[in-house]
N, C-alpha and C positions, 0 to 999 in steps of 0.2 A: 514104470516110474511113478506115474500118479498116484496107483493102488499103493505103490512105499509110503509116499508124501501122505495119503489120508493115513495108513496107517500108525504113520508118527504121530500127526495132528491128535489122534484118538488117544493115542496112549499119554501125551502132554496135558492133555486134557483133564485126563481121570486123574494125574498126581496132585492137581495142583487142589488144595485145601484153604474156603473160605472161612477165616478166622474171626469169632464175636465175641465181642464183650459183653461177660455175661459175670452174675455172681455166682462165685462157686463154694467151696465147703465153709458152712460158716462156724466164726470162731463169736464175731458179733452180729455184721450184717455181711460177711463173707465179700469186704470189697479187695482186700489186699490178695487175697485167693483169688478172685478173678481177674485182676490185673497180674499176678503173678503166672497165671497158667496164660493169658493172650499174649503175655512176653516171654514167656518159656524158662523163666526161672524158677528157685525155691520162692513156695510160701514167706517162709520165715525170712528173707531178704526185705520180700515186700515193707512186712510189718515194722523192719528196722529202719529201712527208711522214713514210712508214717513217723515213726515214732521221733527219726531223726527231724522231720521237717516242721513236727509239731513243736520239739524242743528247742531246737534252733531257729527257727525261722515263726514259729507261733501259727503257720499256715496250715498246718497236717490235719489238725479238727474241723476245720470250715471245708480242708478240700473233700476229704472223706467224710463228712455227713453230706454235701455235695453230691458224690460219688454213689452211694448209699440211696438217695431217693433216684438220682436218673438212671443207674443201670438193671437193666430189666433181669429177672430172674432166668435160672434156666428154662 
């Protein structure tokens, strides 16, 4: 029963995947790409967003040049 229970533990183990924020392909400073892949969706979702929070809200540019200096590269 034990050697089961470690067994489990081991395989739980190996699947589980630590996820970083990190910049990824870049189109400027590649922030929408790497918030896009740590959330697991499309790129181009990311950017419509930016784009929507810059336009609507006036916020998108201050967060993203924000964004841009503190996340570390790959």
């Amino acid at each position: 029963m034990t050697l089961l229970f470690a067994k489990f533990r081991l395989q739980k183990n190996t699947t589980t995947m630590v996820r970083k924020l990190v910049k990824g392909e870049k189109k400027i400073f590649g922030v929408c790409s790497g918030l896009a892949n740590y959330f697991d969706i499309d790129p181009t979702i990311m950017r419509l967003l930016f784009v929507v929070a810059f336009l609507g809200f006036g916020a998108g540019l201050l967060i993203y040049v924000v964004m841009a200096v503190i996340m570390p590269d790959k």
